[in-house]
Wavefront OBJ file of the C-alpha trace (Angstrom):
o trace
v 0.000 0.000 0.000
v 1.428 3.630 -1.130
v 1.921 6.129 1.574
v -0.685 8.403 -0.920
v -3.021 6.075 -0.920
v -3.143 5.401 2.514
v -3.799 8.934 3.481
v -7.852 9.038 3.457
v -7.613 5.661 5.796
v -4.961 7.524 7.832
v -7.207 10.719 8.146
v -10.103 8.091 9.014
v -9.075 6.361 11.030
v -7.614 9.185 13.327
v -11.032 11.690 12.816
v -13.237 8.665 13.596
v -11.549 7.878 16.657
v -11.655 10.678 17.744
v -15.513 10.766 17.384
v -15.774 7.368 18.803
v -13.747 7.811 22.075
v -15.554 11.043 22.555
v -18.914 10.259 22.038
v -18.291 6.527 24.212
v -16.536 8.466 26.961
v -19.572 11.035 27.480
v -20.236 10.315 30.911
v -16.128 10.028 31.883
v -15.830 13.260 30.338
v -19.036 14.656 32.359
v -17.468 13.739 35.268
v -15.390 16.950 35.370
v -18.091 18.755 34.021
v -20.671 17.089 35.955
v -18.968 16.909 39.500
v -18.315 20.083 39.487
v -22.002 21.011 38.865
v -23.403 18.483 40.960
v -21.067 19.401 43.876
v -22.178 22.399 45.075
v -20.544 24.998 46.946
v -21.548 24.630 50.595
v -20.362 28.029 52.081
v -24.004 29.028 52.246
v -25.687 26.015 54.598
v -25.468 26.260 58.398
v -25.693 22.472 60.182
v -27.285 23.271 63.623
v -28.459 20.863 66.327
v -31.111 23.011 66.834
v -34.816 21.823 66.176
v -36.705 22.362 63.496
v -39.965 24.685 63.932
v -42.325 21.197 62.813
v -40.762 17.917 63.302
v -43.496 16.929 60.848
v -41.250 17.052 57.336
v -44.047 16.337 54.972
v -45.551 19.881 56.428
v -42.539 21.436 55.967
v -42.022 20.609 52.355
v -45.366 21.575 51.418
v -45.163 24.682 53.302
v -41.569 25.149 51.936
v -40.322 25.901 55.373
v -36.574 25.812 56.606
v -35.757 22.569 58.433
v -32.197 23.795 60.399
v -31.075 24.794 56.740
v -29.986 28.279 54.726
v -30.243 27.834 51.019
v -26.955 28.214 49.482
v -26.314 31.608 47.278
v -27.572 31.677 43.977
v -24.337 33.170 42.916
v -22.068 30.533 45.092
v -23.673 27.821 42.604
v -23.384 29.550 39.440
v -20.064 30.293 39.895
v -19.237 26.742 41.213
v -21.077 25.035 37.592
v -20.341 27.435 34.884
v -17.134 27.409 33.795
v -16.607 23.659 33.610
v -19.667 22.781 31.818
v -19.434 25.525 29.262
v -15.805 24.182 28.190
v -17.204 20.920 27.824
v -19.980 21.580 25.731
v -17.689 24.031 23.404
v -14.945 20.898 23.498
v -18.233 18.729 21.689
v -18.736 21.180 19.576
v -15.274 21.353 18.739
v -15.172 17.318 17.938
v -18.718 17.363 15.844
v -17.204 20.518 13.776
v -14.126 18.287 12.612
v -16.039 15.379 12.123
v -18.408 17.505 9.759
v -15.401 18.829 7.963
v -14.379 15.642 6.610
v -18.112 14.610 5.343
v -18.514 14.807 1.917
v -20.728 17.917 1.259
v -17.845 19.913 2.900
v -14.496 18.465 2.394
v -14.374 18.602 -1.426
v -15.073 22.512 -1.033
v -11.488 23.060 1.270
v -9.343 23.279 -1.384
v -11.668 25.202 -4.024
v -12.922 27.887 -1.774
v -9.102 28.564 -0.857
v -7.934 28.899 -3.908
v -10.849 30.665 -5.201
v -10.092 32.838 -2.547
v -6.482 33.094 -3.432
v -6.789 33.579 -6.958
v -9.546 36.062 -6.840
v -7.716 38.645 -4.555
v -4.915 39.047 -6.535
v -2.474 38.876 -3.581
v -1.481 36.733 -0.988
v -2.079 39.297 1.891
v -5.247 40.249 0.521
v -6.391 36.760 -0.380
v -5.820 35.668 3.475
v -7.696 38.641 4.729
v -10.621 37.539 2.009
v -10.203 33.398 4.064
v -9.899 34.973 7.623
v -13.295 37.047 7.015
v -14.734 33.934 5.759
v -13.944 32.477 8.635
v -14.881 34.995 10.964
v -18.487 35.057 9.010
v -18.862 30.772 9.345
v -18.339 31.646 13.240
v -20.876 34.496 13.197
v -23.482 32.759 11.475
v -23.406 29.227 13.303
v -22.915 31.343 16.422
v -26.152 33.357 15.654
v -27.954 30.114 15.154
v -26.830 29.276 19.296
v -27.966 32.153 20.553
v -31.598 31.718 18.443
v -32.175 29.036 20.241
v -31.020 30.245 23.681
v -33.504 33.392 22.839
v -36.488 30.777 22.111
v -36.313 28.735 24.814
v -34.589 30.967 27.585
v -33.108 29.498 30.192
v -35.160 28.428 32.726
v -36.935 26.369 29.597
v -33.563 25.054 28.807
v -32.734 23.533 32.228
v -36.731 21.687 32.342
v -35.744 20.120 29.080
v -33.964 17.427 30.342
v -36.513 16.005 32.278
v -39.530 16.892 29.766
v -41.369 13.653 28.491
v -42.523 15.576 25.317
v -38.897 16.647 24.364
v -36.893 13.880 25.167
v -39.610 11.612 22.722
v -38.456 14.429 20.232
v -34.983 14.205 20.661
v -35.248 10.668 20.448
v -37.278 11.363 16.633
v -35.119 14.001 15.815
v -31.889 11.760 16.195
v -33.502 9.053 14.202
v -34.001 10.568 11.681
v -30.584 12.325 11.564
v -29.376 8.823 11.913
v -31.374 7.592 8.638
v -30.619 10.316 6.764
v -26.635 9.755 7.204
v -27.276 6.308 6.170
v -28.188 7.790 2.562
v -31.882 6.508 3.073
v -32.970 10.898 1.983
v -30.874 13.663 2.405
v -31.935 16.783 4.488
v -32.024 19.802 2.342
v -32.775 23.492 2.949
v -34.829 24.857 0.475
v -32.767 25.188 -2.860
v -34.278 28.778 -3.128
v -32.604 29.646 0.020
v -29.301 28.475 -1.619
v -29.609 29.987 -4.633
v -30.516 33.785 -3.452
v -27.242 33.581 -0.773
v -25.451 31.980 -3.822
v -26.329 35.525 -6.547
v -25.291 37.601 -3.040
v -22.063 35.987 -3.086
v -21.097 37.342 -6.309
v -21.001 41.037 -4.633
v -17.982 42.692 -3.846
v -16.662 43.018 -0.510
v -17.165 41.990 2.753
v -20.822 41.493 2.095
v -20.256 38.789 -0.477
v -17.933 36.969 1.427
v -20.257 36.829 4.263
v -22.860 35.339 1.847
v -20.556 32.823 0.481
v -20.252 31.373 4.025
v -23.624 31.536 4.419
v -24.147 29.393 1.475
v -21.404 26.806 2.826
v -24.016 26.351 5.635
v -27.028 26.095 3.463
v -25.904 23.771 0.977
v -23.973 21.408 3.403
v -27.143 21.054 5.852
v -27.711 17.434 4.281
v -23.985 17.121 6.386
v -23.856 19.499 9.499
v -27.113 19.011 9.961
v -27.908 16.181 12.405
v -24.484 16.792 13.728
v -25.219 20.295 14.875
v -29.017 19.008 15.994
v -27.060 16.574 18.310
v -24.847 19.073 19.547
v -27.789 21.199 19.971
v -29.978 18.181 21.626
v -27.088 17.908 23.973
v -26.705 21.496 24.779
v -30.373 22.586 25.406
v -31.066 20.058 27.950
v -27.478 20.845 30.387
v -29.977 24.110 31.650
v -26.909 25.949 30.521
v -28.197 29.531 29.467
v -25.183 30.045 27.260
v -24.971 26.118 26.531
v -26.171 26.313 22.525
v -23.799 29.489 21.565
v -20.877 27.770 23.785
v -21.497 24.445 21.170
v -22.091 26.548 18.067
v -18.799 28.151 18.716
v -16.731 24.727 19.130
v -18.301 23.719 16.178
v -17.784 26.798 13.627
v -14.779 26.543 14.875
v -13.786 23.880 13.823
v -15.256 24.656 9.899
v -13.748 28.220 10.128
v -9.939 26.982 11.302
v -8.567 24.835 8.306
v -9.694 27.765 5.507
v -7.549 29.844 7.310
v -4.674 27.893 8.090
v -4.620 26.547 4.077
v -5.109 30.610 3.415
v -1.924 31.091 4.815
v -0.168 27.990 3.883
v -1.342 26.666 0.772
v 0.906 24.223 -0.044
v -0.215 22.706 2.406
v -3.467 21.704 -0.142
v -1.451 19.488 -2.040
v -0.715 16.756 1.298
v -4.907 16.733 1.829
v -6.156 13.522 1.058
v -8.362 13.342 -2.411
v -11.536 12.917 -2.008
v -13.063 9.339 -2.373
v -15.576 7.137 -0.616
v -14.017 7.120 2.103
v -15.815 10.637 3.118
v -19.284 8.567 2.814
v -17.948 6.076 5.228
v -17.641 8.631 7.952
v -21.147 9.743 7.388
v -22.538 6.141 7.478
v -20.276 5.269 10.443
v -21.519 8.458 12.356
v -25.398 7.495 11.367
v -25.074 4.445 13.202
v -23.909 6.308 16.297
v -26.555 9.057 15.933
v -29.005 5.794 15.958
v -27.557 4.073 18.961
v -27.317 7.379 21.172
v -31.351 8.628 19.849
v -31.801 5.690 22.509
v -31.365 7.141 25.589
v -33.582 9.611 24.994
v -36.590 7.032 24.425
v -35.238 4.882 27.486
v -35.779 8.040 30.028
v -39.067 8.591 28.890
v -39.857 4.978 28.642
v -38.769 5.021 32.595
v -40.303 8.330 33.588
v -43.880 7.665 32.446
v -43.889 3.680 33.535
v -44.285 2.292 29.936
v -42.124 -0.774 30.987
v -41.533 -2.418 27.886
v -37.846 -0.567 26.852
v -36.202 -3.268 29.742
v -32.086 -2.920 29.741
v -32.155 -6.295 27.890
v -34.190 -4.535 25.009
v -31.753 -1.411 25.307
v -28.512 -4.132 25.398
v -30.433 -6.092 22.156
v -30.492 -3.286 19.933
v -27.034 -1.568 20.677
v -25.356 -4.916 19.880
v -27.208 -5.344 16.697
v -26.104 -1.547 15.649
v -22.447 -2.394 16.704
v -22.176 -5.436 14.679
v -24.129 -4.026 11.593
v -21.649 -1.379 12.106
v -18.677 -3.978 11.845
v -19.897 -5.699 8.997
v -20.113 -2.565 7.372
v -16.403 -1.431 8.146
v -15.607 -5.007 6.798
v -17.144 -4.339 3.552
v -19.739 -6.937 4.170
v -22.313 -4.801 4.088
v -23.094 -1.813 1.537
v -25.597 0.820 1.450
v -26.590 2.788 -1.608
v -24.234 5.890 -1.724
v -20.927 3.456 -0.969
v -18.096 3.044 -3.328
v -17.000 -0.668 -3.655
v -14.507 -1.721 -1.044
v -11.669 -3.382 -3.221
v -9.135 -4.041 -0.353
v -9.640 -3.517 3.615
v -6.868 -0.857 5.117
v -5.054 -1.465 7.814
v -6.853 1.415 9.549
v -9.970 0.444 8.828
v -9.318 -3.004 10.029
v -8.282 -2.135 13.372
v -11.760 0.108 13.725
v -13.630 -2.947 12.968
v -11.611 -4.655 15.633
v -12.545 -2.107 18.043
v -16.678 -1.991 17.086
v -16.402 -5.639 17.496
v -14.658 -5.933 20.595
v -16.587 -3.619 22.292
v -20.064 -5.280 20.438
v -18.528 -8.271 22.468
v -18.078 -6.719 25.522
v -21.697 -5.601 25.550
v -23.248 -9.067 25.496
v -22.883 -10.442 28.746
v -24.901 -7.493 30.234
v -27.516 -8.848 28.435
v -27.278 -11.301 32.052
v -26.742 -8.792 34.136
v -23.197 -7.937 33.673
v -22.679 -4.398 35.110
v -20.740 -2.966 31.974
v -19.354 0.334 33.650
v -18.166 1.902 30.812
v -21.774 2.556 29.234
v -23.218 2.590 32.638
v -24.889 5.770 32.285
v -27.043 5.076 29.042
v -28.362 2.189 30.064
v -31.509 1.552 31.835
v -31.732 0.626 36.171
v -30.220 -3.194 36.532
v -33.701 -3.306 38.438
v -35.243 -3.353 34.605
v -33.671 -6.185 33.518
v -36.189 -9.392 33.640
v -32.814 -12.250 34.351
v -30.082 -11.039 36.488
v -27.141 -13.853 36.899
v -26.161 -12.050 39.994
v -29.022 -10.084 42.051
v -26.576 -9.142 45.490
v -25.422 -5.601 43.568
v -22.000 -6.140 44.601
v -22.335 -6.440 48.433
v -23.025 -10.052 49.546
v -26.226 -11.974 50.651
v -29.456 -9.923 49.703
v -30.454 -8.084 53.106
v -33.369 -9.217 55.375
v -36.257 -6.315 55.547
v -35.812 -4.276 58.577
v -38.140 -4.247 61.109
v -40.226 -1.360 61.842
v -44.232 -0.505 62.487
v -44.463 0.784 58.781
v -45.902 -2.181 56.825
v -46.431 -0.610 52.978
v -43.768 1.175 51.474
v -45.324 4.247 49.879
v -44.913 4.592 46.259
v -42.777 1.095 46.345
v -44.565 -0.042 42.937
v -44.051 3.215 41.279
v -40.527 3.066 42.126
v -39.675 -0.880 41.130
v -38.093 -0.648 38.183
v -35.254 1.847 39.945
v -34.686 -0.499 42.624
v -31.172 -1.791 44.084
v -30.328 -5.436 44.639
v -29.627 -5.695 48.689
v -30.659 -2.377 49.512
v -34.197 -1.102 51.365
v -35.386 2.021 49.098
v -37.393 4.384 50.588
v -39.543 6.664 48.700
v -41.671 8.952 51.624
v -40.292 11.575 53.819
v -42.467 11.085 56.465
v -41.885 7.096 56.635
v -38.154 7.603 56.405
v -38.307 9.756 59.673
v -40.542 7.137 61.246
v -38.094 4.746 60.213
v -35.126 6.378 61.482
v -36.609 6.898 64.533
v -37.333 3.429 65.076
v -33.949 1.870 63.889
v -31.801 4.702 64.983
v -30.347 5.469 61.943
v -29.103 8.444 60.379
v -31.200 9.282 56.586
v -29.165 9.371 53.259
v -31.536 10.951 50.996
v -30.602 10.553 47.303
v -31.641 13.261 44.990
v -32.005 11.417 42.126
v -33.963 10.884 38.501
v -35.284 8.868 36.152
v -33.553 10.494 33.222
v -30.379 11.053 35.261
v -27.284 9.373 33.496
v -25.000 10.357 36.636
v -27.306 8.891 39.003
v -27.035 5.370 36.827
v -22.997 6.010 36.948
v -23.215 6.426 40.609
v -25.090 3.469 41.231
v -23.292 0.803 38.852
v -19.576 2.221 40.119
v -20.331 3.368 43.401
v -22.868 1.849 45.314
v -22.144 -1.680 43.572
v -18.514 -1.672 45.646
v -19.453 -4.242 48.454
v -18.014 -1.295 51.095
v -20.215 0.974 50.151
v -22.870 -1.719 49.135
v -22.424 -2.874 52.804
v -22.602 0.792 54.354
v -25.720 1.547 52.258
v -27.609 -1.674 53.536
v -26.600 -1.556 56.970
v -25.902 2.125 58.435
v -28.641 4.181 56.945
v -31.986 4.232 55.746
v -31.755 5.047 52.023
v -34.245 7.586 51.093
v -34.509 8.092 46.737
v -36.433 10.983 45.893
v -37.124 11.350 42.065
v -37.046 15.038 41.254
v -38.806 13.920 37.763
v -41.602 11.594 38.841
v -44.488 12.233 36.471
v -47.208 10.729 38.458
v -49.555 13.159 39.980
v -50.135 13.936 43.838
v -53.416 13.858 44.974
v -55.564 17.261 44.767
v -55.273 17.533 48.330
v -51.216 17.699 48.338
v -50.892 20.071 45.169
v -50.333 23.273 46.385
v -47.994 26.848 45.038
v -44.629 26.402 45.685
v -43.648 29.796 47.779
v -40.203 28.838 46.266
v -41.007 29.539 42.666
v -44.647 30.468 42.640
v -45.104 27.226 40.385
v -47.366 25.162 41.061
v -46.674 21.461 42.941
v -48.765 18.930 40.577
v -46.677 15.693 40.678
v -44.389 13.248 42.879
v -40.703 15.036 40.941
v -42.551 18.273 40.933
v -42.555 18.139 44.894
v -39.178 16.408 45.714
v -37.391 19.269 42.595
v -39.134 22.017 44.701
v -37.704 20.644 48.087
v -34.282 19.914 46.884
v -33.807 23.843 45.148
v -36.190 25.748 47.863
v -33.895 24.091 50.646
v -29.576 23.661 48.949
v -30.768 25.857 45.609
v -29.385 22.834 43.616
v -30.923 21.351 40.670
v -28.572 19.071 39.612
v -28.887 15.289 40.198
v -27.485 13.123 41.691
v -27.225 14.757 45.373
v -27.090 13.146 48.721
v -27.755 14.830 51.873
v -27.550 13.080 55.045
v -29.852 14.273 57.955
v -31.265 12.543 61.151
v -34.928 11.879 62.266
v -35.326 15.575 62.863
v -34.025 16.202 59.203
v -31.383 17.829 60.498
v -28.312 18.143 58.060
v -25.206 15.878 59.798
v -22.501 16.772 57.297
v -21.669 18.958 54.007
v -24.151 17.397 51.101
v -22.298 16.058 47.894
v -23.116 15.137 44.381
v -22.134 12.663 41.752
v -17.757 12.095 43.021
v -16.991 8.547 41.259
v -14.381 7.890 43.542
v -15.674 4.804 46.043
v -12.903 6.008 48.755
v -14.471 9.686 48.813
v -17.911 8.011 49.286
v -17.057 5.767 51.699
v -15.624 8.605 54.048
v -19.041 10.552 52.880
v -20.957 7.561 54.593
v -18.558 7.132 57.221
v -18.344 10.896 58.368
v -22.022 10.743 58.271
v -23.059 8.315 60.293
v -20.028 9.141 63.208
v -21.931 12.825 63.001
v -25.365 11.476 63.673
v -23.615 8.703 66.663
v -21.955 11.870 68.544
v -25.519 14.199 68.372
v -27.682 11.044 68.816
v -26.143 10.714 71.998
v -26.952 14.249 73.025
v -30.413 13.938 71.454
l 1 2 3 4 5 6 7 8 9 10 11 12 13 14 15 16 17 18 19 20 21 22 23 24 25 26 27 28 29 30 31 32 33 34 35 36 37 38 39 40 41 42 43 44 45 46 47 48 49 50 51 52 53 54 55 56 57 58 59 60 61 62 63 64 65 66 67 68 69 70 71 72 73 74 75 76 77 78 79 80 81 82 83 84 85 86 87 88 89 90 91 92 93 94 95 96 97 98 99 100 101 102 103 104 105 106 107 108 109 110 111 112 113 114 115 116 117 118 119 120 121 122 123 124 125 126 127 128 129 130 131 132 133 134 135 136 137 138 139 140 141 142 143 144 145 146 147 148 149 150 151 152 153 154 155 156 157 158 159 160 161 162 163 164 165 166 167 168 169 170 171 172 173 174 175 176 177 178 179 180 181 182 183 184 185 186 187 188 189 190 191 192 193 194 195 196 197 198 199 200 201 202 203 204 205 206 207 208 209 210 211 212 213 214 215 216 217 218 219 220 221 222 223 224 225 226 227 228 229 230 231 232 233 234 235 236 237 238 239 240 241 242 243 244 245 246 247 248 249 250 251 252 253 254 255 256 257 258 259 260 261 262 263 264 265 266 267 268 269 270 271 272 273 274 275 276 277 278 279 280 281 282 283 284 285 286 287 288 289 290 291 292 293 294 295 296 297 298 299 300 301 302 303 304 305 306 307 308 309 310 311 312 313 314 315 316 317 318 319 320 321 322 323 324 325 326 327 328 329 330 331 332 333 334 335 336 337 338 339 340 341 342 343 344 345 346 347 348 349 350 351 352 353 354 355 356 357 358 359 360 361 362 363 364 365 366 367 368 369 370 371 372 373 374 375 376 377 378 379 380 381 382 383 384 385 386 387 388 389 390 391 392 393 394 395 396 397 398 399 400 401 402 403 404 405 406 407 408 409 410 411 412 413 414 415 416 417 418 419 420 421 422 423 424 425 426 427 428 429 430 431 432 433 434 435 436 437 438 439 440 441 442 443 444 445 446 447 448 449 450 451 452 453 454 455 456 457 458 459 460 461 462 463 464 465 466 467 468 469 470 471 472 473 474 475 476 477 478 479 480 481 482 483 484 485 486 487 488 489 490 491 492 493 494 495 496 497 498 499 500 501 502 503 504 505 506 507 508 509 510 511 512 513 514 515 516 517 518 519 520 521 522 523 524 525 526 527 528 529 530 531 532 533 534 535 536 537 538 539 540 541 542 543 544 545 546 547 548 549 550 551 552 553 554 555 556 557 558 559 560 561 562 563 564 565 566 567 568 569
């Protein structure tokens, strides 16, 4: 094989894994993001001893009175879960705009538009001015789009998006198709009109018709950008990040707007690109499948938030598997779709990404028995979902006995069934926990938690499955889980106005969301606050930390707080 034509493999294989490690390492590459945001700033709580006004927690939640607690600053958690998020939604932006740069509605157009640009100005100086204001212009328009949407929505819609039933189906549609379209089943067009009008304004002078040339690059190259920015933008919209959509629009134009100006002021460097070939269409295809595979976590949240019970893990497992080994097949040549040049020979690059789809297709089947598969913990479904479980102790030994108290019927236990842990005793009521903690004499970890929550699934497959913690969890407390977005209703007589946010209280996530921001002003999920019977608050609250030793000492600290004031109590 010739070093030329082993270029496009070379460039393919090093783009695509890229994509592949990024998009498969989403939730390790929250963690920064997401720890950060989920940890929030304590500065602003006080932990007294002191009683509350009403013992009686259920009254205080629905009253939205202060149980020994002082909300933290709104200011203390913005600045605490900006910064961090922001860069990591620009960084995906970043990846999807080089990944769209090498499809094949854009890539061909690198080379011509510099030159064009080059030739046309007359000079070298004044032909990299012409690339840098196209540049500029690529930024200013995809940019534009971010901030559209951040205007639409605004950004208390934003951060509700997440959890929405309605959206999330969307998302899940929206992807889909995205996915089918970079198969080559249609291809997603802007009206040719459109096109054509920004194509007759390019031919003006001046910065005005350079501007419109970019603009055209957008319009004409939809078929391409297009379901990569609407994942990006899927993505952004529900992190609740005000400047979330403008933050991704900039990674990605970015991206498009870089290479025109580095070739602009190095073109020689043209004649090392790779030609073009069908290699290009293989990205697309290979990112269709992904776009396909990832459109199902949106359907599984809803699936779990409105009790469908029919999208089990096993189903989730089933179909991701079939998707990775369609996907191999395809790398392999064995399969062909209808825009796909014939594969004479396989490359060595492309062999080794075949190896890699396949090994991890592999690695994916034994979960469909139960195996905990940590690296893609947080797409997939609650173990609880899954109907044949090889192993049903969750990491921590012998399943536990049920404790012994007065309370006899868990409330909301059959709501909550499919979010269940192996060896641990959920709780789902405030006022039973208390009554329970009372009569065991054990301190409360309540769990802020969701059923759309990927960190929350993290936690619990690569935390609480360590047989320490596992052991801790079953033993020391009483585990209260309260699902911030629980669609069932309350009934009439509990739905009240929130004096928090003048909303009003309708459903089960609608109470425990009001609680948890009314009471630490956090949103974010998951968070665990430990308190005694008197829902006191023992020690500083945490959120999603995927380090077992830091949540051991969490426990640990815990529970040694609520031994040395129990004893005073």
């Amino acid at each position: 094989m010739s070093i030329q034509r082993s270029r496009p493999a070379f460039l393919f294989f090093t783009v695509l894994l890229v994509v592949l490690g990024f998009i498969f390492n989403n939730g390790v590459a929250k963690a920064a993001a997401v720890q950060t945001a989920d940890t929030i700033s304590t500065a602003g709580i006080e932990f007294t001893e002191s009683t509350p006004a009403k013992a009686d927690t259920a009254v205080a939640v629905n009253q939205n009175k202060p149980t020994a607690i002082k909300a933290v600053s709104a200011t203390a958690v913005k600045e605490t879960e900006k910064p961090k998020t922001l860069w990591q939604i620009f960084i995906a932006g970043l990846v999807g705009g080089f990944a769209a740069l090498i499809m094949p509605c854009i890539y061909p157009l690198l080379p011509l538009t510099v030159s064009f640009f080059t030739k046309k100005a007359g000079s070298r100086s004044k032909g990299i001015w012409h690339s840098l204001i196209y540049g500029i212009s690529i930024i200013v328009i995809y940019v534009t789009l971010g901030l559209i949407i951040t205007l639409v929505f605004g950004s208390d819609a934003l951060n509700s998006l997440a959890t929405s039933g309605v959206f999330n189906l969307f998302f899940f549609v929206l992807l889909v198709v995205f996915g089918i379209s970079f198969l080559g089943a249609f291809e997603l067009q802007l009206p040719s009109s459109l096109a054509n009008k920004l194509d007759a304004n390019s031919d003006k002078g001046g910065l005005a018709g350079i501007f419109f040339m970019a603009a055209t690059l957008a319009v004409v190259s939809f078929s391409c950008t297009g379901p990569i920015i609407g994942y990006l933008l899927v993505e952004a919209t529900s992190k609740g990040e005000r400047l979330a959509p403008i933050m991704g629009m900039l990674g990605f134009s970015s991206a498009l707007a870089i290479p025109f100006t580095i070739f602009a002021l190095f073109p020689s460097l043209l004649k090392s690109l790779p030609k073009s070939g069908g290699w290009l269409n293989s990205v697309k295809v290979v990112l269709g499948f992904l776009e396909l595979a990832f459109a199902l976590k949106f359907l599984s949240g809803v699936d779990l938030a409105y009790h469908w019970n029919w999208f089990d893990r096993e189903v989730f497992l089933s179909i991701w598997i079939a998707l990775g080994v369609l996907l191999g097949l395809y790398l392999i040549g064995k399969i062909k779709f209808s825009h796909d040049s014939d594969l004479k020979y396989l490359s060595v690059p492309r062999t080794f990404i075949a190896i890699l789809v396949f090994a991890f297709t592999i690695y994916m089947i034994p979960g469909l028995w139960g195996a905990p598969l940590k690296v893609i913990s947080g797409f997939l479904p609650p173990p609880a979902t899954q109907d044949f479980m090889l192993s049903n102790n969750g990491g921590g030994g012998e399943v536990e006995p049920s404790q012994t108290v007065s309370i006899k019927v868990k409330k909301y236990e059959e709501l909550f069934k499919r979010g269940k842990h192996a060896g641990l005793n959920e709780w789902y009521d405030m006022d039973q926990a208390m009554q329970v903690s009372k009569e065991l004499n054990k301190p409360i970890l309540i769990d802020f938690t969701g059923w759309f929550c990927a960190n929350c699934r993290r936690m619990e497959n690569e935390v609480w499955s360590d047989a320490a913690v596992h052991k801790r969890l079953s033993n020391d407390f009483v585990l209260l889980e309260l699902y911030v977005d629980e669609k069932q209703e309350l009934p009439a007589n509990e739905q009240i106005v929130s004096k928090f946010s003048g909303k009003k209280i309708k459903t089960i996530g609608n109470k425990w969301s009001d609680y948890e921001a009314s009471k630490f002003n956090v949103n974010s999920q998951p968070y665990y606050v430990i308190v005694n019977a008197k829902g006191e608050v023992l020690v500083p609250p945490q959120g999603a930390n995927y380090s077992v030793q830091n949540y051991i000492e969490f426990l640990d600290s815990g529970k040694a707080a609520y031994e040395k004031n129990n004893g005073r109590n």
